[in-house]
N, C-alpha and C positions, 0 to 999 in steps of 0.2 A: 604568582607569576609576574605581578606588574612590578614586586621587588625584585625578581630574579632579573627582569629584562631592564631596568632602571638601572642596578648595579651593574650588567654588562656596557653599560652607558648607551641603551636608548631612554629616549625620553616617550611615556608612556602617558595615555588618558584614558581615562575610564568612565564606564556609563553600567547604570547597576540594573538594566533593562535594553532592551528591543528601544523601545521608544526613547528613551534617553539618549541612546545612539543614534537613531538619525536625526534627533535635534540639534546634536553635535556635528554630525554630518554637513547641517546648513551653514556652519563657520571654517571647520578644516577639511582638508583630504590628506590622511595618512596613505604612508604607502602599504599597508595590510591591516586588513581589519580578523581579528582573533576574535568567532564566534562564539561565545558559548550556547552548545541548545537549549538548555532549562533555566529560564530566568525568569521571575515575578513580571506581571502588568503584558508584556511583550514580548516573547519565546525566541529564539534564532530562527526557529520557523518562519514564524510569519514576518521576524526583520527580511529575512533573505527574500520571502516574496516581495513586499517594500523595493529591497535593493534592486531587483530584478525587474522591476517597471523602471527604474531610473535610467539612463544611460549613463549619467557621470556618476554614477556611484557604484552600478556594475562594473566600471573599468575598474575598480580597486578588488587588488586581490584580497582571498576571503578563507580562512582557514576555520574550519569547525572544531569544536571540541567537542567531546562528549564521550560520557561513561556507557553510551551503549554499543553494538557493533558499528567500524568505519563505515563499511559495504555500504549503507542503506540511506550513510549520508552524503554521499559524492551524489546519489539522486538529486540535491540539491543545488547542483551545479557550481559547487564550490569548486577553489584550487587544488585543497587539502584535507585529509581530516585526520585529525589526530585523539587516538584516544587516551582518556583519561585512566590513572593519573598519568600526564606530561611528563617526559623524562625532558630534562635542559640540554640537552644533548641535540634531543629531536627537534624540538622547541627553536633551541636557537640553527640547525639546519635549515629550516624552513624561512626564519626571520633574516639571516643572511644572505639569502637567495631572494629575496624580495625587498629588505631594507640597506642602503648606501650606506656603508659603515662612516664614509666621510660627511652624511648627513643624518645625523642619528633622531630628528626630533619624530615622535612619535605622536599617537595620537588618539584614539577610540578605545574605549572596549565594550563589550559587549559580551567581556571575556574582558582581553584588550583590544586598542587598536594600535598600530605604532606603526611608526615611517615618519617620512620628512611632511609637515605641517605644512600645507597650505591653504591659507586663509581661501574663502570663498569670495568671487567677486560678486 
Protein backbone atom coordinates (compact mmCIF):
# COMPACT_ATOMS: atom_id res chain seq x y z
CA UNK A 1 0.00 0.00 0.00
CA UNK A 2 2.63 2.63 1.02
CA UNK A 3 4.26 1.75 -2.48
CA UNK A 4 1.07 1.95 -4.38
CA UNK A 5 0.20 5.51 -2.70
CA UNK A 6 3.93 6.77 -3.00
CA UNK A 7 3.99 5.94 -6.81
CA UNK A 8 0.56 7.78 -7.12
CA UNK A 9 2.89 10.54 -5.73
CA UNK A 10 1.75 10.87 -2.21
CA UNK A 11 4.32 10.97 0.22
CA UNK A 12 3.55 8.37 2.79
CA UNK A 13 4.86 7.41 6.73
CA UNK A 14 4.62 4.50 8.29
CA UNK A 15 4.53 3.22 11.91
CA UNK A 16 4.55 -0.85 12.32
CA UNK A 17 2.10 -0.33 15.54
CA UNK A 18 -0.64 1.61 17.42
CA UNK A 19 1.97 3.14 19.56
CA UNK A 20 4.47 3.92 16.94
CA UNK A 21 1.86 6.04 15.44
CA UNK A 22 0.82 8.35 17.93
CA UNK A 23 4.44 8.97 18.67
CA UNK A 24 4.51 10.01 15.31
CA UNK A 25 1.45 11.85 15.90
CA UNK A 26 3.47 14.14 18.43
CA UNK A 27 5.57 15.74 15.16
CA UNK A 28 3.08 15.58 11.99
CA UNK A 29 -0.68 15.86 11.26
CA UNK A 30 -1.33 14.00 8.04
CA UNK A 31 -4.46 14.64 6.45
CA UNK A 32 -5.74 10.66 6.83
CA UNK A 33 -4.53 8.39 9.02
CA UNK A 34 -5.07 4.46 7.19
CA UNK A 35 -5.79 2.23 10.12
CA UNK A 36 -4.88 -1.12 10.15
CA UNK A 37 -6.80 -3.28 13.04
CA UNK A 38 -4.28 -6.07 13.86
CA UNK A 39 -0.92 -4.95 14.47
CA UNK A 40 1.83 -6.17 17.24
CA UNK A 41 2.44 -4.06 20.89
CA UNK A 42 -0.82 -1.72 19.93
CA UNK A 43 -3.90 -2.83 17.79
CA UNK A 44 -6.13 -0.08 15.80
CA UNK A 45 -8.38 -0.76 18.60
CA UNK A 46 -6.95 0.69 21.17
CA UNK A 47 -4.93 3.47 18.80
CA UNK A 48 -8.56 4.79 18.00
CA UNK A 49 -9.53 4.78 21.71
CA UNK A 50 -6.04 6.87 22.05
CA UNK A 51 -7.16 9.13 19.08
CA UNK A 52 -10.62 9.58 20.49
CA UNK A 53 -9.58 11.23 23.90
CA UNK A 54 -7.45 13.80 21.77
CA UNK A 55 -9.21 16.41 20.25
CA UNK A 56 -6.41 17.45 17.68
CA UNK A 57 -6.04 14.08 16.52
CA UNK A 58 -9.64 13.10 16.30
CA UNK A 59 -9.98 15.93 13.84
CA UNK A 60 -7.83 13.77 11.41
CA UNK A 61 -9.84 11.65 9.26
CA UNK A 62 -9.31 7.85 10.04
CA UNK A 63 -10.05 5.02 7.54
CA UNK A 64 -9.86 1.19 8.94
CA UNK A 65 -8.73 -1.60 7.34
CA UNK A 66 -9.42 -4.86 8.00
CA UNK A 67 -9.81 -8.49 6.92
CA UNK A 68 -12.94 -8.94 8.86
CA UNK A 69 -16.61 -7.68 8.21
CA UNK A 70 -16.79 -3.32 7.55
CA UNK A 71 -20.20 -3.31 9.68
CA UNK A 72 -18.76 -3.73 13.16
CA UNK A 73 -15.93 -1.31 12.48
CA UNK A 74 -17.59 2.09 11.63
CA UNK A 75 -18.74 1.20 15.57
CA UNK A 76 -15.51 2.79 15.94
CA UNK A 77 -16.28 5.97 14.81
CA UNK A 78 -14.08 6.07 12.02
CA UNK A 79 -14.67 7.98 8.46
CA UNK A 80 -14.31 4.73 6.53
CA UNK A 81 -13.68 1.22 6.38
CA UNK A 82 -12.34 -0.70 3.99
CA UNK A 83 -11.99 -4.15 3.73
CA UNK A 84 -9.19 -6.27 3.03
CA UNK A 85 -7.66 -7.11 0.52
CA UNK A 86 -7.78 -3.04 -0.74
CA UNK A 87 -8.53 -2.67 -4.23
CA UNK A 88 -6.47 0.72 -5.50
CA UNK A 89 -9.36 1.82 -6.99
CA UNK A 90 -11.12 1.99 -3.67
CA UNK A 91 -8.01 3.03 -1.76
CA UNK A 92 -7.32 5.85 -3.86
CA UNK A 93 -11.19 7.03 -3.78
CA UNK A 94 -11.11 7.45 -0.38
CA UNK A 95 -7.31 9.18 -0.41
CA UNK A 96 -8.62 11.79 -2.96
CA UNK A 97 -11.43 12.89 -1.10
CA UNK A 98 -9.53 13.54 1.92
CA UNK A 99 -5.91 14.24 0.48
CA UNK A 100 -5.06 17.78 -1.82
CA UNK A 101 -3.68 16.43 -4.79
CA UNK A 102 -1.70 19.81 -4.90
CA UNK A 103 -0.31 18.99 -1.57
CA UNK A 104 0.58 15.39 -1.56
CA UNK A 105 2.97 14.96 1.47
CA UNK A 106 1.76 12.26 3.59
CA UNK A 107 2.29 10.95 6.75
CA UNK A 108 1.32 7.84 9.40
CA UNK A 109 0.63 4.54 9.25
CA UNK A 110 -0.58 2.51 11.13
CA UNK A 111 -1.52 0.90 8.10
CA UNK A 112 -0.68 4.31 6.45
CA UNK A 113 -1.00 7.74 7.20
CA UNK A 114 -0.72 10.28 4.42
CA UNK A 115 -1.89 13.89 3.68
CA UNK A 116 -0.15 17.07 3.83
CA UNK A 117 2.56 17.09 6.85
CA UNK A 118 2.28 19.25 9.36
CA UNK A 119 4.92 19.62 11.94
CA UNK A 120 3.40 19.90 15.41
CA UNK A 121 3.91 23.23 17.27
Amino acid sequence: MEMFLTKEGYSVRTAANGREALELLQTIRPSLILLDVQMPVMDGMEFREHQRRDRELLSIPTVVLTGAAVEPMLDLAVDEALRKPVRGVDLMKIVRRHCDRDDQHATVRSGPVLGPATPRS
